[in-house]
C-alpha positions in Angstrom: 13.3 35.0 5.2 11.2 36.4 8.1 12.9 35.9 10.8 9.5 35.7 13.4 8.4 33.0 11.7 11.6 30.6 10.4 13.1 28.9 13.2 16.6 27.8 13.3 18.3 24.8 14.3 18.7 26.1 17.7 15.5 27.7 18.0 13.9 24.7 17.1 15.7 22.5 19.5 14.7 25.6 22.5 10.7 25.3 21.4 10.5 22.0 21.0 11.1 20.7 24.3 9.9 17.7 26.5 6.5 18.8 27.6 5.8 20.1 23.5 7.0 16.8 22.4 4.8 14.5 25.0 1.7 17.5 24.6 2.2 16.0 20.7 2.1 12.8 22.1 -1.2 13.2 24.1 -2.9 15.0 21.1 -2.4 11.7 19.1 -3.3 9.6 21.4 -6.3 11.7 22.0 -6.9 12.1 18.3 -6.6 8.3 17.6 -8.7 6.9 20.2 -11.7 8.6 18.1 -11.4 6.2 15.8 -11.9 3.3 18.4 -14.3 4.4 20.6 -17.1 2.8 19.3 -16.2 -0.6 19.4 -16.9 -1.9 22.6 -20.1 0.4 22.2 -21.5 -1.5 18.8 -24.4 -3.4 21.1 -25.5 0.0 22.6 -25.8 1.9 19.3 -27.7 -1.1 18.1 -30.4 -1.0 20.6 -30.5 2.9 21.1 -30.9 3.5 17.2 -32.8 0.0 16.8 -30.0 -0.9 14.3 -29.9 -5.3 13.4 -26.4 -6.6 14.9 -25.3 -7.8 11.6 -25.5 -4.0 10.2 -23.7 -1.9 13.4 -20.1 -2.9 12.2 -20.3 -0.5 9.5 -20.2 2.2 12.0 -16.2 1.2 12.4 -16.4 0.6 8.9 -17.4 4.6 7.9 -15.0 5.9 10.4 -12.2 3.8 8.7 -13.3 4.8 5.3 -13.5 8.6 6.1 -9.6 7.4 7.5 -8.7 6.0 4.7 -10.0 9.3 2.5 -7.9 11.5 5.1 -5.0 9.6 4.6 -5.3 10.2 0.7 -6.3 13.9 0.3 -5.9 15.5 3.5 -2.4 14.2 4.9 -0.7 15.7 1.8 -1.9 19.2 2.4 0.8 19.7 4.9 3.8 20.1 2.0 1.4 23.0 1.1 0.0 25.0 4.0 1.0 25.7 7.2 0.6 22.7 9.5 0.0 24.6 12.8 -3.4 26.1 11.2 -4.2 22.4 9.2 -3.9 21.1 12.5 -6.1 23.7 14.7 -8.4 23.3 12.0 -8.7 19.8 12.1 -9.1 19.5 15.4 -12.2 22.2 15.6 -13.6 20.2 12.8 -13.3 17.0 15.1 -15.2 18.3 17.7 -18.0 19.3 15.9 -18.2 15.4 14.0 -18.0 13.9 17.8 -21.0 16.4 18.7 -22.7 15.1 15.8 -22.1 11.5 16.7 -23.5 12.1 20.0 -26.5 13.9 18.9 -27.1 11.2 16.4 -31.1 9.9 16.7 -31.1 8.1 13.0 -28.9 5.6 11.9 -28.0 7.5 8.6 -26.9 10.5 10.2 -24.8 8.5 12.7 -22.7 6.9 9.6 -22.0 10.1 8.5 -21.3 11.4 11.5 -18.6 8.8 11.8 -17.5 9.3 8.5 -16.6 12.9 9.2 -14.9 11.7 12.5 -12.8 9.3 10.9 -11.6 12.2 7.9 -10.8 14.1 10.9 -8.5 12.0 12.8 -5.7 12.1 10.2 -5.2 15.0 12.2 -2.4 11.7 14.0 -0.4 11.8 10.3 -0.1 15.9 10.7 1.2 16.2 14.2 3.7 13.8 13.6 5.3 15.5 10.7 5.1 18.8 12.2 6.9 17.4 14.8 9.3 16.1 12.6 9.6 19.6 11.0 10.4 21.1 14.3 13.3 19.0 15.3 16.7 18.8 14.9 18.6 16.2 12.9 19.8 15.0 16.0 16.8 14.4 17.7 14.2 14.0 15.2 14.1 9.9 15.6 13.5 10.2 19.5 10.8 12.9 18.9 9.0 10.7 16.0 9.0 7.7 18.0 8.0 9.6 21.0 5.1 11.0 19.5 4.0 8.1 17.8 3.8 6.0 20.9 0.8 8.0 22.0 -1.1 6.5 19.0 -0.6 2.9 20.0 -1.8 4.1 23.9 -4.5 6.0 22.0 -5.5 2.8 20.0 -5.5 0.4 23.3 -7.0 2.5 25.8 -9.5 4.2 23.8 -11.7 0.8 24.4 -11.3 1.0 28.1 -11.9 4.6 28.3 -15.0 4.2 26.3 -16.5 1.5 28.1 -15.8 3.6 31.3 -18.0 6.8 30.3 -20.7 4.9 28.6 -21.3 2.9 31.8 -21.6 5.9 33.9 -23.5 7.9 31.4 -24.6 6.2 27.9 -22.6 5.7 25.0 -23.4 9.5 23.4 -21.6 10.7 26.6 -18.2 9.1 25.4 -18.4 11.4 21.8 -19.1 14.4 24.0 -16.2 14.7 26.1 -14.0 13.4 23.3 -15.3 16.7 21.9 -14.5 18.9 24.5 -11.0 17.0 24.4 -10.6 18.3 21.1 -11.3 21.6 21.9 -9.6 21.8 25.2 -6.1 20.6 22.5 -7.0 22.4 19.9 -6.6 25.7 22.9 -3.5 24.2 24.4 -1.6 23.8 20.9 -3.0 27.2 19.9 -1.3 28.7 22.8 1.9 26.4 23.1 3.7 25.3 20.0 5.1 27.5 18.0 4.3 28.9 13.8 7.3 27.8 11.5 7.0 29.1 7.9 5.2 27.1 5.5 6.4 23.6 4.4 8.7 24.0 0.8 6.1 23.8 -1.4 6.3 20.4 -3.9 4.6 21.6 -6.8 0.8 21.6 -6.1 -1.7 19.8 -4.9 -2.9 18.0 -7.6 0.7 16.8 -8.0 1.2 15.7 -4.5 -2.1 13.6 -4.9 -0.8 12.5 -8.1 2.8 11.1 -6.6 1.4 9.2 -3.9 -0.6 7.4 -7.1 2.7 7.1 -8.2 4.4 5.6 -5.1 1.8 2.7 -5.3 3.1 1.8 -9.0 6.8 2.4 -8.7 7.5 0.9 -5.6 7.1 -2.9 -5.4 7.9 -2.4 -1.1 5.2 -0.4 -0.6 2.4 -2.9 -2.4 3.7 -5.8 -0.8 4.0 -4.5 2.8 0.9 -2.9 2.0 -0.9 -5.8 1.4 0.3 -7.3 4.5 -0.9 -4.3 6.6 -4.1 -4.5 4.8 -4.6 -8.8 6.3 -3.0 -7.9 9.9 -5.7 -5.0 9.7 -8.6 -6.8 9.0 -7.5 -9.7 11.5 -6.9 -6.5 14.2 -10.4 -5.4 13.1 -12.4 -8.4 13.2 -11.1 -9.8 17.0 -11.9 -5.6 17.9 -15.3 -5.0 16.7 -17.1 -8.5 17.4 -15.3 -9.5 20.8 -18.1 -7.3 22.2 -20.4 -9.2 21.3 -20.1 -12.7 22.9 -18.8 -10.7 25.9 -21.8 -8.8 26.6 -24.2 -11.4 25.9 -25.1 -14.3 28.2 -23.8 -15.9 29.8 -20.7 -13.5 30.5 -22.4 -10.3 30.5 -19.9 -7.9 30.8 -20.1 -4.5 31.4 -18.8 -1.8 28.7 -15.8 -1.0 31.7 -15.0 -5.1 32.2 -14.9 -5.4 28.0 -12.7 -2.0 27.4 -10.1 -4.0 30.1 -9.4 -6.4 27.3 -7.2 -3.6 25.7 -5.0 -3.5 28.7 -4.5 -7.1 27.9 -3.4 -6.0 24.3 -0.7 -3.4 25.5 1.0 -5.8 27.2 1.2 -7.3 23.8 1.9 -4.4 21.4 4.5 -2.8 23.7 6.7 -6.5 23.6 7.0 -5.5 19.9 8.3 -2.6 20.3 12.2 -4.6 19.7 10.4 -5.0 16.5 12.1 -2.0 14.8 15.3 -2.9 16.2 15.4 -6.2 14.8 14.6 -4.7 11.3 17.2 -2.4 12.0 19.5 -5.5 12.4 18.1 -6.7 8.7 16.1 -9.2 10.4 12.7 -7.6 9.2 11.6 -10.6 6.9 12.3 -13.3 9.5 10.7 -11.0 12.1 7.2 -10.7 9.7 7.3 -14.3 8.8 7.5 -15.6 13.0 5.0 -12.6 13.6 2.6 -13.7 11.0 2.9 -17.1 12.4 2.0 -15.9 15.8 -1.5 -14.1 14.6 -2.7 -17.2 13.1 -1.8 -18.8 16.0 -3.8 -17.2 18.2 -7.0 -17.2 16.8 -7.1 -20.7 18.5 -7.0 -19.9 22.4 -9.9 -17.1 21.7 -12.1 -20.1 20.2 -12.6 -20.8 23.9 -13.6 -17.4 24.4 -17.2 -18.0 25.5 -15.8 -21.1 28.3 -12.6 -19.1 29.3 -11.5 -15.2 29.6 -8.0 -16.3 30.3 -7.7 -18.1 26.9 -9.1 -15.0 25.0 -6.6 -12.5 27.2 -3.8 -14.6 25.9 -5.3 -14.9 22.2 -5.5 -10.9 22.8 -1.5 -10.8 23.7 -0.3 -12.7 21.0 -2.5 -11.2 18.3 -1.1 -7.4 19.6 2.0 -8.4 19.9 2.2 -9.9 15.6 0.1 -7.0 14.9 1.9 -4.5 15.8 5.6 -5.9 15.2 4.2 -6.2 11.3 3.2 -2.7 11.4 6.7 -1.2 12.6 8.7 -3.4 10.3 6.2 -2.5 7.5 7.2 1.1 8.5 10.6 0.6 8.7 11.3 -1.1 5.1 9.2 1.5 3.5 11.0 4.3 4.2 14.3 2.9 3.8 13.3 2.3 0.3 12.4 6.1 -0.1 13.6 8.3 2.3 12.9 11.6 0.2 8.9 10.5 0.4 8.5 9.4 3.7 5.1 12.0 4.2 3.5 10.4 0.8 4.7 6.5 1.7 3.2 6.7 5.2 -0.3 8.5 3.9 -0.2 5.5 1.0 0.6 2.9 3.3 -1.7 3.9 5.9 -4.8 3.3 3.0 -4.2 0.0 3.2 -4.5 0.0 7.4 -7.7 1.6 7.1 -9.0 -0.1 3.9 -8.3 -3.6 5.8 -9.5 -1.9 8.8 -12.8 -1.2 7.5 -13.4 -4.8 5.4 -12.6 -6.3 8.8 -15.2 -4.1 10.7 -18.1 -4.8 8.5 -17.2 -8.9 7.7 -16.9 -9.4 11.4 -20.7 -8.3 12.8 -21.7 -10.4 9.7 -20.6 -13.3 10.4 -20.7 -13.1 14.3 -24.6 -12.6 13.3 -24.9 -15.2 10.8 -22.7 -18.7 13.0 -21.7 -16.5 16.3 -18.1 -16.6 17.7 -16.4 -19.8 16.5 -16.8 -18.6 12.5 -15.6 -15.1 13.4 -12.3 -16.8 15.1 -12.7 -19.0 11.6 -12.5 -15.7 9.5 -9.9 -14.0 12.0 -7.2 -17.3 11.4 -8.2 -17.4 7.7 -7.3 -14.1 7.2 -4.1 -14.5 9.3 -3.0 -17.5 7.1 -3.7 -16.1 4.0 -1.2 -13.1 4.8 1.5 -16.1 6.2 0.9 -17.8 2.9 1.6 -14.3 1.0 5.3 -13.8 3.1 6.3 -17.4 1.7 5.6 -16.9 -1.6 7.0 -13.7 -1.2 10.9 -13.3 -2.2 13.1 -12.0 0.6 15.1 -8.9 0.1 18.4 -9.3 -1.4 20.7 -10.2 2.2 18.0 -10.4 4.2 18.0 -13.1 6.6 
């Protein structure tokens, strides 16, 4: 064993302290928000590339494909290399796909451009299992959970902070300091957290790729909380990428700073559902999806009234966050109960069906907002809602669960 490079339990707990858990944190958050940042920006690519409103949804809809492909064939490399060096290299690789995106002149090159930027951000899965890795027994649920709150601040904030640059200076501004971000945390985790020896190796990579293939046909669990990550998704999705729309439009003509506000509106909401893994904890995770569920279909109706009254969509906005997200962490929290030995595979399989519903939701809602404006994308929104309710009640409970 080399003894510069293998960390033991105490050496672990020394190196990975506060400021290297919540330096984690920020990375994700930082990471994460480069998959949202061009969502309150749709109606400025449009007009700077001359791109037809119906068609600028795929933008989200690349970045959450190249996601999704991350998720599959990237996340798994760190049970085979050293996860300091995936991540460095990850992040350089970032920054050079948000350059891209900013330099961008033809609408081609842009998609692909986001599609790289999307494959990148799985760099989010890898920090949190190194800093997983790095942690004590003792401590590795408060680190996990500590780290992974960055991604919900990332995913929230990232619309606000968005709108922000891009009113001051254009939407290509908002993908080049993103870049430098990248590189600026690419630096500080260079410098700062420490090397650990290589992850035990679990056979090869073709192996790995071939369990998580597995995972989706052996465990029943992972389909069906799948499938309802997939619906809560697309509903997320298709309130995210056309709410810009109507609200930049007459007659509310908002500004890019005014529309990013709206995700302040939906922290409020996602962090209320943080008792969510609690409750599950408690075995009340199918009463707690079902009441959840409930609440996102319910809320498409007070963001109808959208284009009369903010206030109704800020509350709309709430409640859809809040469902959303208390889903997602009881989604997380059955799955790996049901296989605690796979818990790096079940998260990168689980998380195909975030970006996959992601990514439908993207590209539906610009379509239909084109086609019969707001009302039918609050239509599709509840639709999609209800269809995921229906699924939970025609879905058996768990044996003793309430």
């Amino acid at each position: 064993m080399n003894a510069q490079t293998e960390l033991n339990g105490t050496a672990r707990a020394a190196l990975l302290s506060r400021g290297v858990t919540w330096l984690f944190s920020i990375t994700c958050a930082l990471a994460v928000a480069n998959v949202y940042f061009a969502q309150p920006l749709l109606d400025a690519m449009a007009r700077s590339l001359d791109v037809e409103p119906g068609r600028i949804g795929l933008v989200v809809t690349a970045t959450q494909i190249g996601y999704a492909v991350g998720l599959f064939f990237i996340v798994p490399l760190g049970d085979l290399i050293d996860r300091k060096t995936l991540i460095m290299t990850q992040l350089l690789l970032s920054a050079g796909a948000l350059t891209a995106v900013g330099f961008a002149n033809h609408w081609w090159v842009l998609l692909g451009a986001m599609l790289l930027n999307g494959l990148m951000a799985v760099v989010v899965q890898v920090v949190v299992a190194y800093a997983a890795a790095l942690a004590t027994p003792a401590q590795r649920g408060q680190v996990v959970g500590t780290v992974t709150s960055g991604v919900v601040l990332g995913i929230l904030l990232a619309r606000f902070t968005s709108g922000l640059i891009a009113d001051l200076a254009g939407w290509r501004a908002v993908y080049f300091v993103s870049s430098g971000s990248m590189l600026a945390m690419a630096f500080v985790l260079w410098k700062t957290i420490p090397t650990v020896s290589r992850p035990p190796r679990q056979g090869s990579y073709r192996s790995l790729i071939r369990s998580m293939l597995d995972l989706f046909r052996t465990e029943p669990v992972l389909r069906t909380r799948g499938m309802f990550a997939l619906l809560i998704f697309a509903a997320f999705s298709v309130l995210w990428t056309a709410m810009v729309l109507p609200l930049s439009a007459p007659p509310l003509s908002l500004s890019h700073t005014q529309i990013g506000l709206f995700g302040l509106a939906g922290l409020a909401g996602a962090l209320a559902a943080s008792k969510a893994g609690r409750w599950a904890d408690q075995g009340w995770a199918q009463r707690t999806t079902g009441i959840s569920l409930a609440v996102l279909a319910l809320s498409w109706l007070p963001m109808a009234f959208t284009e009369t009254s903010l206030l109704w969509l800020i509350v709309g906005v709430i409640l859809l966050d809040f469902a959303v997200q208390a889903v997602h962490v009881t989604n997380q929290s059955l799955i790996f109960a049901a296989r605690p030995d796979a818990q790096s595979r079940l998260v990168g399989a689980y998380m195909c069906f975030y970006s996959a519903g992601s990514a439908l939701g993207a590209a539906a809602a610009t379509w239909v907002y084109a086609r019969w404006g707001w009302p039918a994308v609050c239509l599709l929104g509840a639709t999609i809602s209800f269809t995921a309710l229906l699924i939970w009640r025609l879905t058996p409970s768990p044996p003793g669960a309430p």
